[in-house]
TILOTI-29463 format. One record per atom (N, C-alpha, C): z, x, y. Coordinates in steps of 0.02 Angstrom, whole numbers, plus 50000, padded with zeros to 5 digits. Example, Ala and Ser with C-alpha at 12.3 -4.5 7.8 and 13.67 -1.06 7.14 Angstrom:
# residues 2
503905066049716
503905061549775
503905066049835
503545064249888
503575068449947
503945064550002
This chain:
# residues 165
611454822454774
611244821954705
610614826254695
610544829054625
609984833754625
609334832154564
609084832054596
608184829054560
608284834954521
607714830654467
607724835054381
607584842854387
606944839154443
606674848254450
607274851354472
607554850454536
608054856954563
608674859554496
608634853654449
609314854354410
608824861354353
608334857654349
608034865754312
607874871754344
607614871454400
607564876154431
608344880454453
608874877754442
609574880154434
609774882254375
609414879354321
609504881054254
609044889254245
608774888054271
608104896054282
608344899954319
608734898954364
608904904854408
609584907854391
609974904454350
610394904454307
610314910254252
609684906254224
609644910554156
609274920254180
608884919054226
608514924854264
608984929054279
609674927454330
610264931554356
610464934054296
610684930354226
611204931754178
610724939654151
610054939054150
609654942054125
609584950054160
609474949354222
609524954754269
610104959154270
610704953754259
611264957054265
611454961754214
611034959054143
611324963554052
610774965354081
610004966554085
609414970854077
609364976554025
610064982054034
610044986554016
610284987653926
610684980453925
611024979953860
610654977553783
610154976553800
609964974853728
609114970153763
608804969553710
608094966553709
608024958853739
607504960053781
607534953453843
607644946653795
607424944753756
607194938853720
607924939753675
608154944353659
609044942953635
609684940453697
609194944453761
609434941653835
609554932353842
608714931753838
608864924453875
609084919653824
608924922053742
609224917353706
609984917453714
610274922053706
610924921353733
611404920753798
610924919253860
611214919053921
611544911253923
611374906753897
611594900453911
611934897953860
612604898253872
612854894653812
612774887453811
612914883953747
612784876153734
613194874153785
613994875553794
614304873953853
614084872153938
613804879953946
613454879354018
612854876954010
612514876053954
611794872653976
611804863453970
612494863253949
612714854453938
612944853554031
613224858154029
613764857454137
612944855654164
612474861454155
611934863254200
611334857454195
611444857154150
610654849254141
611074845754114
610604838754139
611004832054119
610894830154058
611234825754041
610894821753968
610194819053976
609704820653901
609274821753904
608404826653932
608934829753991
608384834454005
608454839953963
607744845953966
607684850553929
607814858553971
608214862253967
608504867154006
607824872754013
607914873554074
606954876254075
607184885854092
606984886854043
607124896254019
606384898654008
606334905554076
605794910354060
605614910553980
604954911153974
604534914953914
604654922653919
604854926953864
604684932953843
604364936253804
603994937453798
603674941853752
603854948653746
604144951253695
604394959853680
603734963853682
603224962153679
602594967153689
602384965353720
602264963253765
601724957653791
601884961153874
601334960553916
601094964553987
601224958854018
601344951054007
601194945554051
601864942854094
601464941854135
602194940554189
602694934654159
603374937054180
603854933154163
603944929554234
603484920154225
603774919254276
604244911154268
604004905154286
604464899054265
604154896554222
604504890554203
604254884854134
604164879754159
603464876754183
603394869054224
603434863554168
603734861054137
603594856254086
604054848954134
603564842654112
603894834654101
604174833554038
604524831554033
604624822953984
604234818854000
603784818153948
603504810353954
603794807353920
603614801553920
603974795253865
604214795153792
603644797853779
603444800453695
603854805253676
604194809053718
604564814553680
604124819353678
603604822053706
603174827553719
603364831153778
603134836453798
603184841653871
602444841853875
602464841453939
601814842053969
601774848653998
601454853453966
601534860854013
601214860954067
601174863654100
600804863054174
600714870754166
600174872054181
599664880154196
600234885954159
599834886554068
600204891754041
600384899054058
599974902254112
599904906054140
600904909754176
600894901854213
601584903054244
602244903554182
602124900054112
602464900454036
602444904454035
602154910854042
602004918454037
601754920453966
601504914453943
600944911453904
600224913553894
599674916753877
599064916353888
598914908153896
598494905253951
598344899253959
597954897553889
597494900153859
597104896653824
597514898953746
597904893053714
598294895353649
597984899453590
597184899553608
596934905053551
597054910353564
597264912453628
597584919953631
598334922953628
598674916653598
599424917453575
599524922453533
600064923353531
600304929153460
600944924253424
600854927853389
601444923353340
602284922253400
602354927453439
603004926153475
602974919353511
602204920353531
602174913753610
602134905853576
601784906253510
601934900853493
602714899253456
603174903453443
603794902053423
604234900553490
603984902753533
604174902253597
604114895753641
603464891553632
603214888253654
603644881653626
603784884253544
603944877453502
605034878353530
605064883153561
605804882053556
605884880253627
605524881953673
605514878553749
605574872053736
605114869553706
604854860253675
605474857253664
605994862753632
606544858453584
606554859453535
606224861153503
606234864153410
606384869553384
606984872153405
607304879553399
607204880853325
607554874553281
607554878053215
606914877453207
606404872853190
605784874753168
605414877153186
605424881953245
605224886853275
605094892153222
605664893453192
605634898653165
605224900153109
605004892553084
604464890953026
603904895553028
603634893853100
602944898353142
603154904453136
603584907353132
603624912653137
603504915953055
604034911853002
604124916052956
603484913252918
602924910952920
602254908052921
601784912352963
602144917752992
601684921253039
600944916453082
601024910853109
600724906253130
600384908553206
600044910053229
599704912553287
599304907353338
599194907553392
598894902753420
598164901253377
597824905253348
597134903953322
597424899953273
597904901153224
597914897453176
598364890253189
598754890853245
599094883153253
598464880953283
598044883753294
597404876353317
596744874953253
596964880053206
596694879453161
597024873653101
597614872653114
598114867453077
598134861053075
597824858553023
597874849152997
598574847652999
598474840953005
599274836352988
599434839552932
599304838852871
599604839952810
599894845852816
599384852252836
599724860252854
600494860852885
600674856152926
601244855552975
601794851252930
601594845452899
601924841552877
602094844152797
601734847852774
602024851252709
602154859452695
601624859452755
601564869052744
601824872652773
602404871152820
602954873552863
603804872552823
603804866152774
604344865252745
604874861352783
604654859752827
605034853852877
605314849352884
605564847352880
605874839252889
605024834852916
605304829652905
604624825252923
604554823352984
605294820353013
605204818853067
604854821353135
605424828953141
605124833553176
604604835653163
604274836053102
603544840253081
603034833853129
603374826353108
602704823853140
602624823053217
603294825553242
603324825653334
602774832653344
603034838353324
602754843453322
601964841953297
601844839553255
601154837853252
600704833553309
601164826753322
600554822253373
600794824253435
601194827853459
601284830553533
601414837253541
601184837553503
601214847053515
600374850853498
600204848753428
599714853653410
599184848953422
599184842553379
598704839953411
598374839353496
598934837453538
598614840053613
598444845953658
598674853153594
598614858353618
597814859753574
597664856653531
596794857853504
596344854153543
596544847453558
595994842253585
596104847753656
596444849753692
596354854453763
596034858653742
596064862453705
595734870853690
594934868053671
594834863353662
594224859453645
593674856553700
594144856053734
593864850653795
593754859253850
594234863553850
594144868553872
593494874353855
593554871553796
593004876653742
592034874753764
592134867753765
591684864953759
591124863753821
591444866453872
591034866653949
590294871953948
């Protein structure tokens, strides 16, 4: 039987091969979104886990390497060292991709795209009140308020606690 991690870390080496193998065919981030179909990523992770796929950035110099995230209880991911997300660690140095990126790793594919067409940047998702998220994205509520208390809110109180040394 195979522990969560190895089942993602199969899900990653998965999506990495599919990636290597097109390289030449079209833009990385059209790559890994399309390497996994709903099919094989239902075979490949179990119910309830979250299928763990490299970060890309189309401009971006930063290494493409894995995605360490938990499930906690709450329905949050716990990232573990953004660095390896291929992430800038500290989210004020996001660009609008890494945070659309960040929010579709999480699980929020469609409202991912909110940040985007909001041109939303790491300075300004830590610059963002409840209300900003909960009305100024156009969201559904539910998801706006997951995305709000486990996402932005714990990604400001860090950049804070980081800031503040």
């Amino acid at each position: 039987m195979f522990t969560r991690r190895s089942q993602e870390t199969q899900v990653m080496n998965l999506a990495l091969s599919t990636t290597r193998l097109q390289r030449g065919t079209g833009g990385f981030a059209a790559l890994l979104a399309g390497s996994l179909s709903n099919k094989e990523t239902a075979r490949a992770v179990p119910s309830g886990a979250l299928p763990a796929v490299a970060e890309v950035k189309e401009t971006s110099v930063l290494p493409m390497l894995t995605v360490d995230m938990e499930n906690k209880e709450n329905g949050s991911l716990d990232v573990k060292n953004s660095v390896e997300n291929g992430r800038p660690p500290d989210p004020a140095d996001w660009a609008v991709i890494d945070v659309v990126n960040y929010f579709r790793t999480a699980g929020f594919e469609e409202q991912a795209n909110a940040f985007q067409e909001q041109e939303i940047d790491g300075k300004s998702l830590l610059l963002m009140t409840r209300n900003d998220v909960l009305t100024g994205l156009s969201l559904k509520l539910g998801p706006a308020l997951k995305i709000y208390e486990y996402h932005v809110k714990p990604l400001q109180t860090q950049h804070l606690k980081n800031n503040s040394l």
